[in-house]
DOFIMAR-627166 format. One line per field, with one value per atom (N, C-alpha, C): atom name; x, y, z. Coordinates in nm, 4 decimals. Example, Ala and Ser with C-alpha at 12.3 -4.5 7.8 and 13.67 -1.06 7.14 Angstrom:
# residues 2
atom = N, CA, C, N, CA, C .
u = 1.3190, 1.2300, 1.3200, 1.2850, 1.3670, 1.2900 .
v = -0.5690, -0.4500, -0.3300, -0.2250, -0.1060, 0.0030 .
w = 0.7800, 0.7800, 0.7800, 0.7080, 0.7140, 0.7870 .
***
This chain:
# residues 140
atom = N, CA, C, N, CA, C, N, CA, C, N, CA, C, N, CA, C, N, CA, C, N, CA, C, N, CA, C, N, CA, C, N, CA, C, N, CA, C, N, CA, C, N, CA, C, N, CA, C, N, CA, C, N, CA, C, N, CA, C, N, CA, C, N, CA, C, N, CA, C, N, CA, C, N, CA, C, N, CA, C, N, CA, C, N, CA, C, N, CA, C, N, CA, C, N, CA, C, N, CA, C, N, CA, C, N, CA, C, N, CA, C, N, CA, C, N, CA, C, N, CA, C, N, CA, C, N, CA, C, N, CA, C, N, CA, C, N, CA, C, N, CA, C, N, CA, C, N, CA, C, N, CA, C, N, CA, C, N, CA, C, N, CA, C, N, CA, C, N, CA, C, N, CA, C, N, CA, C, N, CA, C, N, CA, C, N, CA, C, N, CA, C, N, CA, C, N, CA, C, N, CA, C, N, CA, C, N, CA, C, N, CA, C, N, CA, C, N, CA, C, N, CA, C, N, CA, C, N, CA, C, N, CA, C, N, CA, C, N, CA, C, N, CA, C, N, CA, C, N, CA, C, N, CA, C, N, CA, C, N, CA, C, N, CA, C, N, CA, C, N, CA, C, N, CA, C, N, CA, C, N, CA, C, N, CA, C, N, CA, C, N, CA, C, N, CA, C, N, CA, C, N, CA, C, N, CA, C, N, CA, C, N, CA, C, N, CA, C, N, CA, C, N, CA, C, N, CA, C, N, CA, C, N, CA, C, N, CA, C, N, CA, C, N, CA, C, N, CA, C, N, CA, C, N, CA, C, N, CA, C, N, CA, C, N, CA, C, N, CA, C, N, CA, C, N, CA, C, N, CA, C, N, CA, C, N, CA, C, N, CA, C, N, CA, C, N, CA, C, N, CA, C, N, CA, C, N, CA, C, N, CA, C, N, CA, C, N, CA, C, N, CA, C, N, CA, C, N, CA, C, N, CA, C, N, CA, C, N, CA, C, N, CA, C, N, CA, C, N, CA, C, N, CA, C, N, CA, C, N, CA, C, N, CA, C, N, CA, C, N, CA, C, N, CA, C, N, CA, C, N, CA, C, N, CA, C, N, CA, C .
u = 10.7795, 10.9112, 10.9549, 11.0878, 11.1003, 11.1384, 11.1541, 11.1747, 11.3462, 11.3600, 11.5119, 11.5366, 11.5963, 11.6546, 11.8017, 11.8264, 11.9883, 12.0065, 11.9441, 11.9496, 12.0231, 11.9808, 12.0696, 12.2246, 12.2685, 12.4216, 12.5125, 12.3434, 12.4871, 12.4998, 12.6484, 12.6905, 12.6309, 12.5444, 12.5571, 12.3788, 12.3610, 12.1680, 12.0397, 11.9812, 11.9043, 11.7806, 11.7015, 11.5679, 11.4633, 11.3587, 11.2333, 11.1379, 11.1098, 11.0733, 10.8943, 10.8580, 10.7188, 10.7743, 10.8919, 10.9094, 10.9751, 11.0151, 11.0839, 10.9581, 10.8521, 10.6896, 10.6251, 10.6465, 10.5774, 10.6228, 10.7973, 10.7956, 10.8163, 10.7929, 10.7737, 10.6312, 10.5662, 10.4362, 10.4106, 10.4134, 10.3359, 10.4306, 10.5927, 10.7416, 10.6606, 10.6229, 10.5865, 10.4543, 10.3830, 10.2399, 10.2196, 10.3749, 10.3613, 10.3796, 10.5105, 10.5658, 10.4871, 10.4054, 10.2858, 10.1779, 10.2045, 10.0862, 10.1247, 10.2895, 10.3422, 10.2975, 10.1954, 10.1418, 10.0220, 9.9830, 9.8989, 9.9693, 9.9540, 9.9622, 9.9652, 9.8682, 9.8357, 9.9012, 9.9463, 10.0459, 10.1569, 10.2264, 10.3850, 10.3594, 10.2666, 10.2775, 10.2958, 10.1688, 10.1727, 10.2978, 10.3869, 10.4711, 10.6232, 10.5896, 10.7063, 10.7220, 10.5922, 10.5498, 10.5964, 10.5679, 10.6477, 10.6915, 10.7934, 10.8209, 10.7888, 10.8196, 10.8241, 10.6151, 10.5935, 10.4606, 10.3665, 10.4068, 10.3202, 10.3663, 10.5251, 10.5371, 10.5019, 10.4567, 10.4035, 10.2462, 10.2431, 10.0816, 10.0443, 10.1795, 10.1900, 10.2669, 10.1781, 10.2449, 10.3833, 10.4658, 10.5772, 10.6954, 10.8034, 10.9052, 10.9633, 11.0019, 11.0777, 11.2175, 11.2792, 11.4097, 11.3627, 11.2608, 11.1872, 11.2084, 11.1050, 11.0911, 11.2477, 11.3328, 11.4338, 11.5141, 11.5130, 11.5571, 11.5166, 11.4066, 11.3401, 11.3978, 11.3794, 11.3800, 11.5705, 11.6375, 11.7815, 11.8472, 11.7186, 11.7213, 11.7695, 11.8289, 11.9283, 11.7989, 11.8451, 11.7661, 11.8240, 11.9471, 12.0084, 11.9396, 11.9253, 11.8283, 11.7254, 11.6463, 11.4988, 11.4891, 11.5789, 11.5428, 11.5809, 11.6624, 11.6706, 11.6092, 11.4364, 11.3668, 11.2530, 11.2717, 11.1414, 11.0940, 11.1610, 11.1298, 11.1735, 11.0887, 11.1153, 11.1502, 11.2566, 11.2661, 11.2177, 11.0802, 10.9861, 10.9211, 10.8746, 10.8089, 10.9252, 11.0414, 11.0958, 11.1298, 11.1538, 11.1752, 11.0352, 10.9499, 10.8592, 10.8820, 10.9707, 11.0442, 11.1338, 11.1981, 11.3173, 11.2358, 11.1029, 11.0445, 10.9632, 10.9646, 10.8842, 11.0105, 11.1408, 11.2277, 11.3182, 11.2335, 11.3175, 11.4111, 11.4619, 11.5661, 11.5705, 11.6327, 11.6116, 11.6693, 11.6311, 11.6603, 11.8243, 11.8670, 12.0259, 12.0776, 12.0706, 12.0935, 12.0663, 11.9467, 11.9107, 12.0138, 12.0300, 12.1008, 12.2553, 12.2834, 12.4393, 12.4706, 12.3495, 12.4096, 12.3752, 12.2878, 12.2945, 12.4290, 12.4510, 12.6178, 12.7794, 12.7283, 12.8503, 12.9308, 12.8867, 12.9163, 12.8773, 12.9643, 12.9045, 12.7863, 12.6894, 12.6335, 12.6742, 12.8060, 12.8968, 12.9687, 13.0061, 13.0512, 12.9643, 12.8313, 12.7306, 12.7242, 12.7000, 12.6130, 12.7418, 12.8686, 12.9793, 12.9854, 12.9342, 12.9603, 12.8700, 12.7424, 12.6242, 12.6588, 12.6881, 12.6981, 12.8246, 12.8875, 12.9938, 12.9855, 12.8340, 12.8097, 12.7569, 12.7641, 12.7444, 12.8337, 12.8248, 12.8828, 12.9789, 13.0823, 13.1508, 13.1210, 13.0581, 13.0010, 13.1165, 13.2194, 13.3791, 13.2892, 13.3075, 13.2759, 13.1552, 13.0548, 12.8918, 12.8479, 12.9162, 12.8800, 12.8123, 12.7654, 12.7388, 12.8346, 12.8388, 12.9397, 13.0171, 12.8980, 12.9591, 13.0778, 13.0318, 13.0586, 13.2011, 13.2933, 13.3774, 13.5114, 13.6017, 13.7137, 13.7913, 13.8389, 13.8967, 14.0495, 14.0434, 14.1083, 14.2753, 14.3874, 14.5241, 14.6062, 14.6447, 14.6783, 14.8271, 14.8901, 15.0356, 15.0740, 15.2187, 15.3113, 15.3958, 15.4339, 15.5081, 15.6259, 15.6839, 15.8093, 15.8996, 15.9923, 16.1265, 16.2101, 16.2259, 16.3176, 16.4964, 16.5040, 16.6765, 16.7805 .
v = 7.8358, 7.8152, 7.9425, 8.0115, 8.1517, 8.1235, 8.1954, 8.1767, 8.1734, 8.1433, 8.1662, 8.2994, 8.3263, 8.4815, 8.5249, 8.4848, 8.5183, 8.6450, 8.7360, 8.8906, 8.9447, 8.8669, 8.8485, 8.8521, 8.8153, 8.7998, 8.9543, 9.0343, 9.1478, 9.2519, 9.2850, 9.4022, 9.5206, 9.5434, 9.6964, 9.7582, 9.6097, 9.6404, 9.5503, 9.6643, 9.6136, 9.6386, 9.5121, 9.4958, 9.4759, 9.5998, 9.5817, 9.5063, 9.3363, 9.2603, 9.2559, 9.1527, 9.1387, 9.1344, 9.0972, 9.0957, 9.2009, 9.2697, 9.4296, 9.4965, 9.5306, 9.5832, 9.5597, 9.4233, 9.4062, 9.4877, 9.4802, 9.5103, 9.6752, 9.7113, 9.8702, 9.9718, 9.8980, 9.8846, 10.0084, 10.0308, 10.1756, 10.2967, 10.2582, 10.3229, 10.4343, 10.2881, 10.3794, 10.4595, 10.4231, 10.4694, 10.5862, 10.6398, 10.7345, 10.8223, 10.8051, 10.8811, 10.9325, 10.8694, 10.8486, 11.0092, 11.0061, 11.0724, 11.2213, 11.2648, 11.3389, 11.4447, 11.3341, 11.4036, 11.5473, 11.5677, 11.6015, 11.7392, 11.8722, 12.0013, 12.0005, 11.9441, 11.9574, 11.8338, 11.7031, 11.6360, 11.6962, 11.7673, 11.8301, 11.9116, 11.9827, 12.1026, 12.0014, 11.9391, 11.8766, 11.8182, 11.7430, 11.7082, 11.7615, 11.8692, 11.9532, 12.0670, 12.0497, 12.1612, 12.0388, 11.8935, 11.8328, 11.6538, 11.6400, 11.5117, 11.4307, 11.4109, 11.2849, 11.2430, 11.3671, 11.3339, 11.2921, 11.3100, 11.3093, 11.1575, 11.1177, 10.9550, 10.8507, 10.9056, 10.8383, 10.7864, 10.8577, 10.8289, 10.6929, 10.6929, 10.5636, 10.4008, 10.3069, 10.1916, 10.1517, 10.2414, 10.1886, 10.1370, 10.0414, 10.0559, 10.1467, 10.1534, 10.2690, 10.2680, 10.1902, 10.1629, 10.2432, 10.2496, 10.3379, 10.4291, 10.4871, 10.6325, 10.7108, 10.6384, 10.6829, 10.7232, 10.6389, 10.6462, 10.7858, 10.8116, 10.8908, 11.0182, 11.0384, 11.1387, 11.1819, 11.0760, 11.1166, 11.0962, 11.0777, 11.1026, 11.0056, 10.8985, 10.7750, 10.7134, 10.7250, 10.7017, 10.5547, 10.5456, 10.4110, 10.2813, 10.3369, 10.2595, 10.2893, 10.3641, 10.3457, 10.2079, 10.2342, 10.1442, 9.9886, 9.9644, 9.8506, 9.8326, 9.9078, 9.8702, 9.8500, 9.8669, 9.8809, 9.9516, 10.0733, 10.2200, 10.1646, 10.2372, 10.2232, 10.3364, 10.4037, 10.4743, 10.6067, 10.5079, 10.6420, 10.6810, 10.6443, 10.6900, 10.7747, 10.7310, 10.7972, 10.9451, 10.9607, 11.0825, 11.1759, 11.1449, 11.2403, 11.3238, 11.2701, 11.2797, 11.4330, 11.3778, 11.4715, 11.6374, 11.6055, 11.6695, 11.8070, 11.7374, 11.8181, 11.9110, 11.8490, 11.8920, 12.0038, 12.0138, 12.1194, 12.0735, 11.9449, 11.8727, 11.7917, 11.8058, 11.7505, 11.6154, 11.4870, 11.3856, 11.3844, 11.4788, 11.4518, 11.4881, 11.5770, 11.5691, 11.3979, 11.3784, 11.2743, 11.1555, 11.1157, 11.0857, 11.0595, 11.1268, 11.1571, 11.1525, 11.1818, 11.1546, 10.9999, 10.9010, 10.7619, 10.7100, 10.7615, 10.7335, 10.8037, 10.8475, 10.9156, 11.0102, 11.0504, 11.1533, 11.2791, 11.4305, 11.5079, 11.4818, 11.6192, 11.6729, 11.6498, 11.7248, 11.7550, 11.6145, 11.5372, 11.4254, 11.3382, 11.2854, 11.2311, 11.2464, 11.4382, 11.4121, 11.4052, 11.4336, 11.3758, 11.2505, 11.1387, 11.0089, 10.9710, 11.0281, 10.9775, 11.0629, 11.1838, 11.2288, 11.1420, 11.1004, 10.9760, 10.8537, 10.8252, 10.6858, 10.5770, 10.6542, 10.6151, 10.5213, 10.4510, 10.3289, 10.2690, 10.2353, 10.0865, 9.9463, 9.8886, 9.7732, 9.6509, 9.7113, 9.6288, 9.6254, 9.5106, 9.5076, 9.5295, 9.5092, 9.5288, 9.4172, 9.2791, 9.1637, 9.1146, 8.9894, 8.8681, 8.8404, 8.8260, 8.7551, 8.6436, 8.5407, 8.4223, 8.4453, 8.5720, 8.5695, 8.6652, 8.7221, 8.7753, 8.6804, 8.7496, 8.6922, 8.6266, 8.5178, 8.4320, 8.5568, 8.5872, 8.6646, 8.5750, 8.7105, 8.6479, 8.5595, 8.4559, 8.3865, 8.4343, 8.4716, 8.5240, 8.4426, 8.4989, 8.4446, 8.3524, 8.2318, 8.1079, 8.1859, 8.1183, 8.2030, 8.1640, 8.2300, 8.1859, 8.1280, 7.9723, 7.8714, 7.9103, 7.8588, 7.9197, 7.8203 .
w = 4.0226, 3.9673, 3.8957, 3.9153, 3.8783, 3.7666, 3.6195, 3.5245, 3.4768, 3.3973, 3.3668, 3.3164, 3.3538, 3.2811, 3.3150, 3.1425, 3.1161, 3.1229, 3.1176, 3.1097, 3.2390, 3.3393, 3.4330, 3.4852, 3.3892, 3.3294, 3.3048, 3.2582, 3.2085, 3.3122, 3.3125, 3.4365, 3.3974, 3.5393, 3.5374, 3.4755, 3.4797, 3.3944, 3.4870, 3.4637, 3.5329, 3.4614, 3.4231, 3.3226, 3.3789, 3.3290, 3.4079, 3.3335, 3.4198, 3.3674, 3.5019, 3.4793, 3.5538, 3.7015, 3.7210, 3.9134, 3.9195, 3.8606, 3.8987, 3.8850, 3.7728, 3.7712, 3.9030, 3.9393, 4.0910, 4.2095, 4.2301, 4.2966, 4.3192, 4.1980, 4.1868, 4.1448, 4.1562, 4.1457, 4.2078, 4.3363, 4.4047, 4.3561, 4.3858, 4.3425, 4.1905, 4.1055, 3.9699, 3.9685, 4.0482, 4.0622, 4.1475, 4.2307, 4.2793, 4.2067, 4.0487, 4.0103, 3.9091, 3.8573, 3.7873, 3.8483, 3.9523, 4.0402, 4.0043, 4.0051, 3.9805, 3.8584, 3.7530, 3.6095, 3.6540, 3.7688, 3.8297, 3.8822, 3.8613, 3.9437, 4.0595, 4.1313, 4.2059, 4.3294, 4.2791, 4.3566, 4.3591, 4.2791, 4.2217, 4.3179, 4.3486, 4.4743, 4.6056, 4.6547, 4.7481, 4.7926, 4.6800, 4.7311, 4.7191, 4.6122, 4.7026, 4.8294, 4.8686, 5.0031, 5.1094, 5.0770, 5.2143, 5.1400, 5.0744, 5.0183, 5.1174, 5.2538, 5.3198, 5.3289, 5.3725, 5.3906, 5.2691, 5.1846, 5.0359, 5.0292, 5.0088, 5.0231, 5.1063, 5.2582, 5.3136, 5.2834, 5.2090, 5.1766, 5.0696, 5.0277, 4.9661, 4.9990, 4.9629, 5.0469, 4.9307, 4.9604, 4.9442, 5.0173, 5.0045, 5.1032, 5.1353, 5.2598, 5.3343, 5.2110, 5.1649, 5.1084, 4.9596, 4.8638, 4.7764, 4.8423, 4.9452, 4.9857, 5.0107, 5.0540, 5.1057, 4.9708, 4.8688, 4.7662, 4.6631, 4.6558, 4.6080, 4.6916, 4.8341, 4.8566, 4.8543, 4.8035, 4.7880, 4.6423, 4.5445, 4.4157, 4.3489, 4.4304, 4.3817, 4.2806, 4.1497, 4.0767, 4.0050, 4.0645, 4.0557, 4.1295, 4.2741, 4.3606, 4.3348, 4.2832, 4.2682, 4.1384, 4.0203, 3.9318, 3.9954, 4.0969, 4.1410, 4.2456, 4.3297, 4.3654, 4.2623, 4.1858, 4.0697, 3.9778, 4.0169, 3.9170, 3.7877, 3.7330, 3.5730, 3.4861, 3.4638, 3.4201, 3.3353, 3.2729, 3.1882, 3.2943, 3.4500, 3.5187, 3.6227, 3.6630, 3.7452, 3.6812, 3.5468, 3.4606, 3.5342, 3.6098, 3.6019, 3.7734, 3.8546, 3.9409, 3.9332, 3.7926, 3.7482, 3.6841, 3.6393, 3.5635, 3.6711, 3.7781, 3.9106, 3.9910, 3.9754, 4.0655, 3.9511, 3.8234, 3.7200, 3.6446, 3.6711, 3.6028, 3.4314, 3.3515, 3.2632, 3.2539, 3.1416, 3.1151, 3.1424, 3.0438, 3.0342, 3.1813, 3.2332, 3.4053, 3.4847, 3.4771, 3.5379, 3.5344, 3.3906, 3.3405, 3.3706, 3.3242, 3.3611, 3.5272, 3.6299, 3.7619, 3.8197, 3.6683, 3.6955, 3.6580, 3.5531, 3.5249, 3.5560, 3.6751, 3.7442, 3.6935, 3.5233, 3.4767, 3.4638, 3.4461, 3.4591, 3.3147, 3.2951, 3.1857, 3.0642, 3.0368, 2.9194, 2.9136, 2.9824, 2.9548, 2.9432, 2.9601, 2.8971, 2.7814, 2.7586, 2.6240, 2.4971, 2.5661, 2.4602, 2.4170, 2.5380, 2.4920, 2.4224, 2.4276, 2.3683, 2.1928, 2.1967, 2.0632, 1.9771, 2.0453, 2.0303, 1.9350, 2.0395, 1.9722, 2.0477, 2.2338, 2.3163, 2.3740, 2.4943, 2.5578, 2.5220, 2.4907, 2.4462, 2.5310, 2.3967, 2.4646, 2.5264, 2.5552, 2.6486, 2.7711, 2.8202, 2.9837, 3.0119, 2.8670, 2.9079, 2.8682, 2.8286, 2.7862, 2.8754, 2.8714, 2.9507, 3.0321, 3.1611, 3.2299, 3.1735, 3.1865, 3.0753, 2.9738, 2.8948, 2.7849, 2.8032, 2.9105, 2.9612, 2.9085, 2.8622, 2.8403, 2.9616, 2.9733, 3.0861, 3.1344, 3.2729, 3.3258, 3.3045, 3.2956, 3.2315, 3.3942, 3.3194, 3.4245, 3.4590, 3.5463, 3.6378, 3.5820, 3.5194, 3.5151, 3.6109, 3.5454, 3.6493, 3.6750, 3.7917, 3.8802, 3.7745, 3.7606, 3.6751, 3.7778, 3.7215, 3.7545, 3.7942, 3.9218, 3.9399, 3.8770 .
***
């Protein structure tokens, strides 16, 4: 019986709970592998072949090797491990970052020095204000 989880509800998030861990399991354990000199070479002398070596989904591998770090976290990646991804390819957090949120660099780290996010439109679904109902036709 799958558990309940309201977390579910909010747009745009995605929480790595025990069935996202599962199913990212090798995803993180590759990235994991990355802590190593000597994988960071290997697999930047040939990405596809270094991922094949791991039983991950083709839909991971594909992901990885096109950086969508959006789709990796919604096959399973977990963020403190996919950072090690970013860390091999020269890239920093705030890069990484900012190309999960479709913003440049400088517009990240403005919003974050900001205050970050406005939490408008990051509620609960549920919890979404009832959309405005059209105006009735005016009577002839």
């Amino acid at each position: 019986m799958a558990l309940d989880k309201p977390y579910l509800d909010v747009p745009g998030t995605t929480v790595f709970d025990a069935e996202q861990s599962r199913k990212g399991y090798w995803l993180n354990q590759f990235c994991m592998s990355l802590m190593k000199p000597e994988n960071r070479a290997r697999f930047k002398a040939d990405e596809a072949a270094y991922l094949a070596e791991w039983p991950m989904t083709q839909a991971q591998r594909d992901a990885v090797l096109a950086r969508d770090l959006n789709r990796c976290i919604a096959l399973g990646g977990n963020i403190y491990f996919l950072v090690k991804i970013g860390a091999t390819d020269g890239v920093s957090v705030l890069r990484m970052v900012s190309t999960m949120s479709g913003m440049t660099e400088k517009e990240y780290q403005q919003m974050m020095l900001a205050g970050g996010r406005s939490p408008e439109g990051n509620r609960y679904l549920h919890e979404q204000p009832p959309a405005a109902e059209p105006p009735l036709p005016a009577q002839p």
